[in-house]
C-alpha positions in Angstrom: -21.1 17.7 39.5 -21.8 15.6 36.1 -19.4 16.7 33.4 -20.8 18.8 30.9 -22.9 17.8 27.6 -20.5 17.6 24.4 -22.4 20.1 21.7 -21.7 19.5 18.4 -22.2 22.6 16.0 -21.3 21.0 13.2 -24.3 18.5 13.6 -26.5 21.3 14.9 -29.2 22.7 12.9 -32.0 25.3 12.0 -35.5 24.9 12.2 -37.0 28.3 12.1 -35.3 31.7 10.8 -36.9 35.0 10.9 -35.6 38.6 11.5 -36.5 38.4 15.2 -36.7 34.7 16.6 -34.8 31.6 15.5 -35.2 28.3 16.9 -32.4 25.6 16.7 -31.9 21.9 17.3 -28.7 21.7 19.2 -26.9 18.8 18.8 -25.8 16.5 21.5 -23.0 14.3 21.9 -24.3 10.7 21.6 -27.3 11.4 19.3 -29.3 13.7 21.4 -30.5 17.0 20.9 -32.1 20.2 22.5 -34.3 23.2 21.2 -32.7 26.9 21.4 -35.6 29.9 20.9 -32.4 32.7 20.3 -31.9 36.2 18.6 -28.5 35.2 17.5 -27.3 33.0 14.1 -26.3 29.9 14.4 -22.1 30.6 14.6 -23.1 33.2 17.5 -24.8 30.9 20.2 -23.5 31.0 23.6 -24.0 26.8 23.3 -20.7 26.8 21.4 -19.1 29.5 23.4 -16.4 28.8 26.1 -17.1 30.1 29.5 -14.5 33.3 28.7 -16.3 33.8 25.9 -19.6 34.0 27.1 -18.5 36.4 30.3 -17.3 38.7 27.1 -20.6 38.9 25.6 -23.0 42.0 25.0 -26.3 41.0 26.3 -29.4 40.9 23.9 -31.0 43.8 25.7 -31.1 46.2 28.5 -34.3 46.2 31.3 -34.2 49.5 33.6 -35.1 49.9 36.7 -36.1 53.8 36.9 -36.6 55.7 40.5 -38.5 59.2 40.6 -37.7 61.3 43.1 -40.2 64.6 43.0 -39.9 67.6 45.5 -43.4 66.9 46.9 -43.1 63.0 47.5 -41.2 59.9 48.4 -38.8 57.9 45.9 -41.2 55.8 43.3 -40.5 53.4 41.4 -41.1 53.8 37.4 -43.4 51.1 35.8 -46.0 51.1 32.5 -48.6 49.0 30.9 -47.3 47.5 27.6 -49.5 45.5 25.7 -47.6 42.1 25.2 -48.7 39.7 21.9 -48.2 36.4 23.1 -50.5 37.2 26.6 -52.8 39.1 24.4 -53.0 42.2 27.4 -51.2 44.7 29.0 -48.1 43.6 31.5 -47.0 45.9 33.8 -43.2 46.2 32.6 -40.0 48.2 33.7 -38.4 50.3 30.3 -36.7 48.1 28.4 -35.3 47.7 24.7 -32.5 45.4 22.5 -29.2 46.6 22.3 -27.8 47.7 18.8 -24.5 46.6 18.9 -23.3 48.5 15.8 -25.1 52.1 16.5 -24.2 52.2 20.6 -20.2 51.5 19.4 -17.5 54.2 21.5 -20.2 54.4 24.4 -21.1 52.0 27.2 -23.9 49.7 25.0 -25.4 48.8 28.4 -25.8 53.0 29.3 -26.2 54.3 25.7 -29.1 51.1 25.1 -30.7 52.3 28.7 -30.4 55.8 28.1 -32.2 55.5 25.0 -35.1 53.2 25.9 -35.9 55.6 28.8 -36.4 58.7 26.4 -38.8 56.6 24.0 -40.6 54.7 26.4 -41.1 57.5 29.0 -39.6 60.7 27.9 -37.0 61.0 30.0 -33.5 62.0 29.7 -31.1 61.7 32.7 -29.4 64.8 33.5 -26.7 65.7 35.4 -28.3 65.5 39.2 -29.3 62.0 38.2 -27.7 58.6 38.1 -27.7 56.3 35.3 -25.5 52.9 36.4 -25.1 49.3 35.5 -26.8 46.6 38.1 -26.1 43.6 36.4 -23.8 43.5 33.2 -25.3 39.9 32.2 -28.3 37.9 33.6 -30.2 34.9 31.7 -33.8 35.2 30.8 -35.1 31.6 30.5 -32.2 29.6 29.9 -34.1 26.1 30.1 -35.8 27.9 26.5 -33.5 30.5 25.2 -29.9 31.7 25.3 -31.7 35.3 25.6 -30.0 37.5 28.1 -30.6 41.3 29.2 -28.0 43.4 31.6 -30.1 45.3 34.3 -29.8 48.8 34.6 -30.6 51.5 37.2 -31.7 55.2 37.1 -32.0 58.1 40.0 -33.9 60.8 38.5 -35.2 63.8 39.7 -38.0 65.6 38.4 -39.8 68.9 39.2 -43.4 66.6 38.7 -44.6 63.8 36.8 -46.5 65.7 33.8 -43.2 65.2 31.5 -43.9 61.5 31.5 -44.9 60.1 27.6 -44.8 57.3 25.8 -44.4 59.6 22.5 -41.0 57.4 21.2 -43.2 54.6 20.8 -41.9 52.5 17.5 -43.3 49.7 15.4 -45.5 47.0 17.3 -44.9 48.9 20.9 -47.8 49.8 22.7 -48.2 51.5 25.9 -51.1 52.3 28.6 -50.5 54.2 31.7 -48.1 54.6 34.0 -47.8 53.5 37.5 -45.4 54.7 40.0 -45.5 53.0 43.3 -43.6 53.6 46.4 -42.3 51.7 49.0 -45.6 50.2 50.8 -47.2 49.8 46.8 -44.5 48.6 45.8 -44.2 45.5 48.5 -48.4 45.0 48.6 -47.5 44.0 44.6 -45.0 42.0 45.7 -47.3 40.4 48.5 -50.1 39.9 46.1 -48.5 38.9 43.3 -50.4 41.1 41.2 -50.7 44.3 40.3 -53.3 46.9 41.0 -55.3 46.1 38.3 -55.3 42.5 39.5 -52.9 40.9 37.0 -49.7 38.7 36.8 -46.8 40.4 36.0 -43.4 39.3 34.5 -40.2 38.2 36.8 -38.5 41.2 35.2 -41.0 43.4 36.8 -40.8 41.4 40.2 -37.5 42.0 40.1 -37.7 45.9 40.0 -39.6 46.0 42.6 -37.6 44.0 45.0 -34.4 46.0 43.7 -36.8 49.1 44.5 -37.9 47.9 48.0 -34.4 46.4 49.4 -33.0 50.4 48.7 -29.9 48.9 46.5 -30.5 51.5 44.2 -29.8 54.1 47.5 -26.5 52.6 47.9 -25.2 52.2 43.8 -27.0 55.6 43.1 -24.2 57.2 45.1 
């Protein structure tokens, strides 16, 4: 394996800064550079961080992977349409939201971030016959674009029926269509197709709830 790129912070500089997206030119050891689309200020990027530092990090936000499980019907997995600005039309998408580091402090950020985003994006609370669990602590988005990162999340819950799904936390730019709950056989026909049943792409973080949904994982870490 090459030895790794030299960065130099000091030499490193920003191009873009605005409350929700940054973009840097990272400086390279022997005058070259790269571009870094982050969340985080300049003294906070994981491109200056030491390998112990970066396994220590919170990640940027939490994605969940919900299960239903109804009296009536087989396990399904949880999904929505949210309209998405930069496709310009609705993805189907798994819950997710950003982690706020300072008002999730004395609780699990990972839990308290998924537990929260599952109330306002589907109305839900787990309670205490359901399972609420970590799948993975830390996973890159795009890392050949951004240092963005999101820990994975699963939830178990059981529900009497599906008439107490909402969308009514819905905040700022966020907004929702209809839900779709697939189960096993819908769930791998999506993954066959590549589409979903409206006949549209969908994101990797979506492809990756369903195969989490369709391997049974969840069946194993629920416990």
């Amino acid at each position: 394996m090459n030895k790794a790129p030299r960065m130099i912070k000091e030499e490193s500089r920003t191009l873009l800064d605005t409350p929700f997206i940054k973009v840097y030119r990272l400086a390279i050891e022997g005058g070259r550079c790269y571009y870094d689309a982050s969340r985080r200020p300049l003294d906070d990027l994981l491109a200056f961080k030491t390998d112990e530092e970066v396994g220590a990090e919170l990640p940027d936000a939490v994605t969940i992977f919900p299960i239903i499980k109804t009296p009536d019907g087989p396990p399904r997995l949880l999904l929505f349409y949210e309209f998405r600005y930069v496709t310009g039309q609705f993805l189907l998408s798994p819950p997710a939201g950003l982690i706020d580091k300072e008002a999730d402090k004395g609780e699990d950020p990972v839990l308290a971030t998924a537990r929260r985003e599952l109330f306002e994006e589907t109305g839900l609370l787990p309670g205490p016959e359901d399972r609420l669990f970590t799948i993975n602590p830390f996973a890159f988005s795009t890392p050949g674009f951004s240092d963005e990162c999101n820990a994975l999340a699963g939830a178990v819950l059981h529900l009497p029926d599906l008439s107490v799904l909402n969308h009514g936390g819905a905040e700022g730019t966020e907004c929702f269509g209809d839900f779709v709950l697939p189960d096993r056989e819908e769930a791998l026909q999506m993954m066959r197709s590549g589409k979903d049943p409206k006949g549209r792409a969908y994101s990797m973080y979506t492809w990756s709830a369903l195969l989490y949904f369709v391997s049974g994982l969840w069946e194993e870490q629920a416990r």
